[in-house]
N, CA, C and O atoms as CSV, one atom per row, in Angstrom:
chain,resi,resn,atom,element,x,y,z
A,1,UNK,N,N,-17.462,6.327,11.528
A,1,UNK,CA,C,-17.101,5.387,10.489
A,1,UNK,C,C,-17.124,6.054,9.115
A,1,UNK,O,O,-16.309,5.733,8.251
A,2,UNK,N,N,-18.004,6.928,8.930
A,2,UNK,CA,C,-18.103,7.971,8.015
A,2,UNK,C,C,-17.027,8.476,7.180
A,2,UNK,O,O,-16.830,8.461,5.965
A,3,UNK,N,N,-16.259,9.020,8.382
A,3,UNK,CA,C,-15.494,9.839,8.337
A,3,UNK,C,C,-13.839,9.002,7.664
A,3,UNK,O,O,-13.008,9.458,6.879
A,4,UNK,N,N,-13.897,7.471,8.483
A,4,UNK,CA,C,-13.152,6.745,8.219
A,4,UNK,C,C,-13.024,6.284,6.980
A,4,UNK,O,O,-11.908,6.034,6.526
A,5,UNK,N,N,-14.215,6.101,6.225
A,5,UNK,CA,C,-14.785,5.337,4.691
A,5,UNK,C,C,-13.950,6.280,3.583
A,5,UNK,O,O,-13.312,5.825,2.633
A,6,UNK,N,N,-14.163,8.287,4.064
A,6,UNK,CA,C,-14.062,9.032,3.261
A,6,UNK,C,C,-12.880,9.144,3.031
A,6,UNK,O,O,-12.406,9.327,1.910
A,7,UNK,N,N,-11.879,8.992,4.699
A,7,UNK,CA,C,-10.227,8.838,3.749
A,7,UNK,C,C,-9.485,7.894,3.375
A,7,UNK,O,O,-8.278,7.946,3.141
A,8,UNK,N,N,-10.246,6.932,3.302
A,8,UNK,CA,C,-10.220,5.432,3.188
A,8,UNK,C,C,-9.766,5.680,1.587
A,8,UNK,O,O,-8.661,5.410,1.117
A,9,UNK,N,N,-11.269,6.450,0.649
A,9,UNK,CA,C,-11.285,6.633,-0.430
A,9,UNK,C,C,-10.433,7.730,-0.947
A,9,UNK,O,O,-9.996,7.635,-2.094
A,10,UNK,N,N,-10.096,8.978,-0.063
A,10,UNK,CA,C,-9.122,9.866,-0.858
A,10,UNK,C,C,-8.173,9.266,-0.584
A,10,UNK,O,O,-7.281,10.013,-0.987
A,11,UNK,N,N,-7.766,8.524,-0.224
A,11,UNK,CA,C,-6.405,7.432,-0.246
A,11,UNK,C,C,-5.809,7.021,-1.092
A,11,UNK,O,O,-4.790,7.347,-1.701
A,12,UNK,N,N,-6.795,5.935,-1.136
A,12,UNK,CA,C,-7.249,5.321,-2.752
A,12,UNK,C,C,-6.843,6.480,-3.947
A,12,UNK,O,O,-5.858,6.531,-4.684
A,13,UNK,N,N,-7.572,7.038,-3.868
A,13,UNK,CA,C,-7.807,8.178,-5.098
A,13,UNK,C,C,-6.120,8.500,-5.454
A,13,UNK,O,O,-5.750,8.217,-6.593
A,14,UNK,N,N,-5.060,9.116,-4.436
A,14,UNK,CA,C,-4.186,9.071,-4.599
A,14,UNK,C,C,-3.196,8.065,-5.218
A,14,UNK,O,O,-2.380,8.371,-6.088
A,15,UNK,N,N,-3.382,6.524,-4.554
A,15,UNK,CA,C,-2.173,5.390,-4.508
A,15,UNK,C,C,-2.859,4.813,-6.438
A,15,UNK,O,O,-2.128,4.301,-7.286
A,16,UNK,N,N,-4.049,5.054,-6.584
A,16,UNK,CA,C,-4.145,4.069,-7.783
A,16,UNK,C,C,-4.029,4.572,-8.815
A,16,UNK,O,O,-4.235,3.835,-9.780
A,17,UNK,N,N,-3.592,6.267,-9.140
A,17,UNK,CA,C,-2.831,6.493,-10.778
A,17,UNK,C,C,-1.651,6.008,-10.758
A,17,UNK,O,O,-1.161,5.449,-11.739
A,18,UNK,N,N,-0.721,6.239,-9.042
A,18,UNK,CA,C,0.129,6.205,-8.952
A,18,UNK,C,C,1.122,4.460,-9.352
A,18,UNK,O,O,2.116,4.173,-10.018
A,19,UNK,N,N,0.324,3.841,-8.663
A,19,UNK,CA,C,0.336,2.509,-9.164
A,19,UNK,C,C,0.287,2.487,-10.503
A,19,UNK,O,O,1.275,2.055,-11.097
A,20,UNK,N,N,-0.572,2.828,-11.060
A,20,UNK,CA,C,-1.303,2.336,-12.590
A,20,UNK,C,C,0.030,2.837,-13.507
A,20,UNK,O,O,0.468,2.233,-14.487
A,21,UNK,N,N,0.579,4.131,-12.923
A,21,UNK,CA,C,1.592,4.682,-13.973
A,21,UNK,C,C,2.819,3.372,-13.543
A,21,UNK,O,O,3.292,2.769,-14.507
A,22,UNK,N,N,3.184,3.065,-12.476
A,22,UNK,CA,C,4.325,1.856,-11.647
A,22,UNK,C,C,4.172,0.917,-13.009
A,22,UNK,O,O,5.010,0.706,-13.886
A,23,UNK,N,N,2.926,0.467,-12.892
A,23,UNK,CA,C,2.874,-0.814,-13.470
A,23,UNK,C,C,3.032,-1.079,-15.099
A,23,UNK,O,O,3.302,-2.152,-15.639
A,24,UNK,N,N,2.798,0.144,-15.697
A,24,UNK,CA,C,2.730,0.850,-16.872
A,24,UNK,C,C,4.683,0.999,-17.650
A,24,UNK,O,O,5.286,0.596,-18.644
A,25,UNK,N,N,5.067,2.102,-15.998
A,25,UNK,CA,C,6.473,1.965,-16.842
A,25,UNK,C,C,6.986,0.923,-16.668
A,25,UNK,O,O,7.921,0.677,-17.430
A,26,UNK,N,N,6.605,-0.200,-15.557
A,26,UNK,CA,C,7.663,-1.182,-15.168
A,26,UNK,C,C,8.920,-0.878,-14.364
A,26,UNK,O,O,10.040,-1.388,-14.376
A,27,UNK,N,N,8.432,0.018,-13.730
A,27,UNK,CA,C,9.915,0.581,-12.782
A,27,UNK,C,C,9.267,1.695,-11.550
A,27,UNK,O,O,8.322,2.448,-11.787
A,28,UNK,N,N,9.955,1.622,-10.262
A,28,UNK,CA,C,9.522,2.498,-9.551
A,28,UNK,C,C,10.811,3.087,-8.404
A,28,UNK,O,O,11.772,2.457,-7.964
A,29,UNK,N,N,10.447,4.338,-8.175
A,29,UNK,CA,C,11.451,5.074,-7.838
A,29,UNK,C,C,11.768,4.759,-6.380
A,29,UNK,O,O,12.583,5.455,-5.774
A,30,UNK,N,N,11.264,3.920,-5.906
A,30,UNK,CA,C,11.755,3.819,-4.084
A,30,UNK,C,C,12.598,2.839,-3.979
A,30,UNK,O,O,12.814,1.786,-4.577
A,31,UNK,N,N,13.294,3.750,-2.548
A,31,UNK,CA,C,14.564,2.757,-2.430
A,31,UNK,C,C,13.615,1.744,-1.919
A,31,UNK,O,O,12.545,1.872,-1.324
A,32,UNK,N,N,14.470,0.406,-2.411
A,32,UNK,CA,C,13.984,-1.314,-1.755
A,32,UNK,C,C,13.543,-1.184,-0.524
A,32,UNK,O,O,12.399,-1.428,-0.140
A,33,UNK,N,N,14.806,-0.643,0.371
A,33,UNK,CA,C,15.064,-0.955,2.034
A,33,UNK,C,C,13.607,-0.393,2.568
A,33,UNK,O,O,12.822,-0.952,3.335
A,34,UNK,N,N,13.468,1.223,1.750
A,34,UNK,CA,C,11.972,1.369,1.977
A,34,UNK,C,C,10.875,0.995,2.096
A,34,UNK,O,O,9.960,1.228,2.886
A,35,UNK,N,N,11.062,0.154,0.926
A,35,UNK,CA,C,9.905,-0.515,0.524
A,35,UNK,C,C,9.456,-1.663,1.403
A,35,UNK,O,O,8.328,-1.772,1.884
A,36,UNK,N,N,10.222,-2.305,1.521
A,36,UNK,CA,C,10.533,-3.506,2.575
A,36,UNK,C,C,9.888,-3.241,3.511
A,36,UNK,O,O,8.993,-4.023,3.832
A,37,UNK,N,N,10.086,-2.214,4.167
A,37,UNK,CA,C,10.057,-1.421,5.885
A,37,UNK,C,C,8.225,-1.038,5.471
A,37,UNK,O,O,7.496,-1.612,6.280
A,38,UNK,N,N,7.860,-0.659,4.981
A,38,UNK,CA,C,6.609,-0.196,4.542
A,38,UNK,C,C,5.533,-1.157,3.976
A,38,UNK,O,O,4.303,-1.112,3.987
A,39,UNK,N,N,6.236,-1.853,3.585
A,39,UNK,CA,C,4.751,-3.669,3.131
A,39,UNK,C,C,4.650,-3.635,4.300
A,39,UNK,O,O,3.658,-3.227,4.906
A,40,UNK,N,N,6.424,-4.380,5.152
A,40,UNK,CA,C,5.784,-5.525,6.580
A,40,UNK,C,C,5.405,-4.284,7.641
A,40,UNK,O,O,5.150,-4.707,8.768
A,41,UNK,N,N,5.348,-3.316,7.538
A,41,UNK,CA,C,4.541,-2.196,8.347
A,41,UNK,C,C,3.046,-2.629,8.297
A,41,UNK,O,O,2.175,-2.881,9.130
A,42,UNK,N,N,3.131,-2.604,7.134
A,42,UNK,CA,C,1.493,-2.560,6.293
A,42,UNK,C,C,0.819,-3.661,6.785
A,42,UNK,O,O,-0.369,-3.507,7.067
A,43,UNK,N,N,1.257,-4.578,6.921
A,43,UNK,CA,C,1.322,-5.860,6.275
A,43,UNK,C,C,0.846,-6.057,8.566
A,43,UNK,O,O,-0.215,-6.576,8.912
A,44,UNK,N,N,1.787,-5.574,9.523
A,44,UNK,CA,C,1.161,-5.674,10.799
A,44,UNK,C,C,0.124,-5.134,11.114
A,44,UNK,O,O,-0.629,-5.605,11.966
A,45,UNK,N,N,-0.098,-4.034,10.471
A,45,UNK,CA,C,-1.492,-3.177,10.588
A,45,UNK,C,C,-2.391,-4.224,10.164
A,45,UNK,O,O,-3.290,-4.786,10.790
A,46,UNK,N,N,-2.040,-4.355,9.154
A,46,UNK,CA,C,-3.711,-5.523,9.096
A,46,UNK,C,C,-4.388,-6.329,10.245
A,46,UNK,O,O,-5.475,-6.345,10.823
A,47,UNK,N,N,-2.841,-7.188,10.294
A,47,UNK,CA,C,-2.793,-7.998,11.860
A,47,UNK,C,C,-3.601,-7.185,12.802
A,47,UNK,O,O,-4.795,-7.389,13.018
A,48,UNK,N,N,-3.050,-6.465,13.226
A,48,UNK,CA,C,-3.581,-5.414,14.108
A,48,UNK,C,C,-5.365,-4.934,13.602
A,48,UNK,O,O,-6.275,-5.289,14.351
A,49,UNK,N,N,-5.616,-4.326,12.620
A,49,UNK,CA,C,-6.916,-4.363,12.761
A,49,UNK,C,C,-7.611,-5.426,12.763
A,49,UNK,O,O,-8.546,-5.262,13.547
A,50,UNK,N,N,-7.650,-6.761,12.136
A,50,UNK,CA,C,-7.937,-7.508,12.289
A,50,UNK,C,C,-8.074,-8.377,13.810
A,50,UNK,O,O,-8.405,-9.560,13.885
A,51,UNK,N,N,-7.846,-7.772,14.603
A,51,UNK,CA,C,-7.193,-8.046,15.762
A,51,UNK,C,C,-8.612,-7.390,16.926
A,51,UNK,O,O,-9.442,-7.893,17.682
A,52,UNK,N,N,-8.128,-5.686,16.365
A,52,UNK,CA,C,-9.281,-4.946,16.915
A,52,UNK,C,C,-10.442,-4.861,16.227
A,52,UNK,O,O,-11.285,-4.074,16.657
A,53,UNK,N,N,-10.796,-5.809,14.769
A,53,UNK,CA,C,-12.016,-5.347,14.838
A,53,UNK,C,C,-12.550,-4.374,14.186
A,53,UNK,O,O,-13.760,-4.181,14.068
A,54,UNK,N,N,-11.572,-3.640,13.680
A,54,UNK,CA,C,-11.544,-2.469,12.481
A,54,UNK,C,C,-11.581,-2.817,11.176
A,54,UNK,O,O,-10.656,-3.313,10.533
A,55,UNK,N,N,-13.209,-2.412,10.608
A,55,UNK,CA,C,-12.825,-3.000,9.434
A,55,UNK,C,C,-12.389,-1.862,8.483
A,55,UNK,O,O,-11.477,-2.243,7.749
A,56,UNK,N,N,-12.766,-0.569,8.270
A,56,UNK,CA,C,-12.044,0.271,7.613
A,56,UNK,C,C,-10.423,0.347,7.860
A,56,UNK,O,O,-9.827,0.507,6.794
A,57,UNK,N,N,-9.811,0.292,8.680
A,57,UNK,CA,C,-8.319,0.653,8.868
A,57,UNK,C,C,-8.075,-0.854,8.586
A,57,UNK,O,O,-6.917,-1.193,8.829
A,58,UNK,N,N,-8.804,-1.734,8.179
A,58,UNK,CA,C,-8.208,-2.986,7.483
A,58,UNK,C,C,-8.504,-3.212,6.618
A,58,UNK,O,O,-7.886,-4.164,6.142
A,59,UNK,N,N,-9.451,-2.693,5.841
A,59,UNK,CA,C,-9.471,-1.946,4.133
A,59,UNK,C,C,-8.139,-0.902,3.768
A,59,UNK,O,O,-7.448,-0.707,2.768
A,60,UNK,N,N,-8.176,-0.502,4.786
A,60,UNK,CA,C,-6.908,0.711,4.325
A,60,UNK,C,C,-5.975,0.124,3.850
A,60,UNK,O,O,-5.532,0.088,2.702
A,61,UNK,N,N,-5.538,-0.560,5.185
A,61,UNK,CA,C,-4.150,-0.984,5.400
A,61,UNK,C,C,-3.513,-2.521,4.195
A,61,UNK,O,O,-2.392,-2.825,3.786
A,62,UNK,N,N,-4.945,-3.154,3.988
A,62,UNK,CA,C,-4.989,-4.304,3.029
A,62,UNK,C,C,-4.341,-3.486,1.751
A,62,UNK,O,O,-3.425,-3.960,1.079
A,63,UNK,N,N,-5.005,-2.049,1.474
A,63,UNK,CA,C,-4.928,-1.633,0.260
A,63,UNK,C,C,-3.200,-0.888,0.181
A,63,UNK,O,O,-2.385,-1.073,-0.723
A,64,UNK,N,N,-3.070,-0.264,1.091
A,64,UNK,CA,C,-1.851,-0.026,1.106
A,64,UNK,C,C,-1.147,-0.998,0.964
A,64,UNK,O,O,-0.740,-1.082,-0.195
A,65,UNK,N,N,-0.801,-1.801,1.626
A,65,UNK,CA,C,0.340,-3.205,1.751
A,65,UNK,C,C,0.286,-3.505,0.321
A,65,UNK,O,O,1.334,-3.716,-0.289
A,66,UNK,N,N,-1.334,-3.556,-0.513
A,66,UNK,CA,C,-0.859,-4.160,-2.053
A,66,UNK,C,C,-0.623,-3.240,-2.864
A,66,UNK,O,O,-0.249,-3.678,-3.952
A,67,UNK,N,N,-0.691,-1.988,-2.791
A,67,UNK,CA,C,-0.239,-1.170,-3.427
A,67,UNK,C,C,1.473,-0.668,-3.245
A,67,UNK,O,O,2.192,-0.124,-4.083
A,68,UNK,N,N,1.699,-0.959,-2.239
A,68,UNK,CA,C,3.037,-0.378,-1.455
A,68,UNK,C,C,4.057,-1.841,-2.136
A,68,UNK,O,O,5.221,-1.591,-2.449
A,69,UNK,N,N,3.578,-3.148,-2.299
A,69,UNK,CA,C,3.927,-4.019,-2.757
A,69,UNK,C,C,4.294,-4.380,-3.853
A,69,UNK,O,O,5.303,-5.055,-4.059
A,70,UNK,N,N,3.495,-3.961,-4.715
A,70,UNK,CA,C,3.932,-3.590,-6.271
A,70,UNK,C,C,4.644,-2.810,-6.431
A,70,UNK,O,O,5.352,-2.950,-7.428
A,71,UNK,N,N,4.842,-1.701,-5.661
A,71,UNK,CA,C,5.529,-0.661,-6.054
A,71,UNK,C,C,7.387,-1.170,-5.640
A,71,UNK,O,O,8.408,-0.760,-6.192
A,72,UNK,N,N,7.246,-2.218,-4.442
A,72,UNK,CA,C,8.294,-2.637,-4.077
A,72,UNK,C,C,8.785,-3.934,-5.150
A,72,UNK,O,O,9.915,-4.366,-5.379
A,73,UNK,N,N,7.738,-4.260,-5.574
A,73,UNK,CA,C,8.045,-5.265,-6.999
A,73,UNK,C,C,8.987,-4.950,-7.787
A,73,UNK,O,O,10.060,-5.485,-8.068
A,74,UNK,N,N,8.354,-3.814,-8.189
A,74,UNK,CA,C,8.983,-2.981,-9.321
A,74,UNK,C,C,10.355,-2.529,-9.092
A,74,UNK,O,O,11.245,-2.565,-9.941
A,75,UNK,N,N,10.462,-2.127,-7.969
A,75,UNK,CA,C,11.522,-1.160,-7.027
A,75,UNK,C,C,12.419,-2.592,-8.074
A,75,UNK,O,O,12.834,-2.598,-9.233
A,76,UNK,N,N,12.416,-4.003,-6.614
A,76,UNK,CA,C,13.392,-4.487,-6.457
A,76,UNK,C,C,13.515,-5.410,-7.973
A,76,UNK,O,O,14.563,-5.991,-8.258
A,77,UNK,N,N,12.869,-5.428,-8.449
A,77,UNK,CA,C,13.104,-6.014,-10.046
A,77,UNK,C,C,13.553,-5.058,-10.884
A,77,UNK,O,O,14.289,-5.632,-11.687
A,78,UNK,N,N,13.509,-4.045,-11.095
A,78,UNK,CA,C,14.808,-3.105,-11.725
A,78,UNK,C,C,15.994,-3.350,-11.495
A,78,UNK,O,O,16.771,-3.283,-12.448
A,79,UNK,N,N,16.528,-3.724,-10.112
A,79,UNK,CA,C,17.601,-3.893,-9.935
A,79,UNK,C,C,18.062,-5.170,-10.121
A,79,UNK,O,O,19.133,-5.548,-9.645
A,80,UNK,N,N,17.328,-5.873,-10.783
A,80,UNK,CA,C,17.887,-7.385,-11.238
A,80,UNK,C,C,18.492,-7.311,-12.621
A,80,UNK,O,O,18.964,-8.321,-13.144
């Protein structure tokens, strides 16, 4: 579980400048279709750990989906 917690957090460490700069310019560089494909990815994993019982890979996956989500915010509201 250890081991799970630690890339749980270099995860993290990665997705939240990255975000922070997203939310900052108001615009983000991924295609939509991507984005799309990658929440409701995200977004079954939870299901799925939640399912098995995992609570780190459903910390992960919670955190991804809302991070991956904003970023798809952004995506698809530029193009409005």
């Amino acid at each position: 579980m250890i081991i799970g917690i630690i890339g749980l957090i270099l995860l993290g460490i990665g997705w939240i400048p990255e975000t922070i700069k997203i939310i900052k310019e108001r615009k983000a560089s991924i295609d939509w279709k991507f984005g799309v494909l990658y929440v409701v990815g995200s977004l079954l994993l939870v299901v799925y750990s939640v399912q098995i019982r995992d609570y780190v890979f459903l910390i992960l996956n919670s955190f991804v989906a809302l991070m991956s989500g904003i970023s798809l915010f952004f995506s698809v509201r530029k193009r409005l």
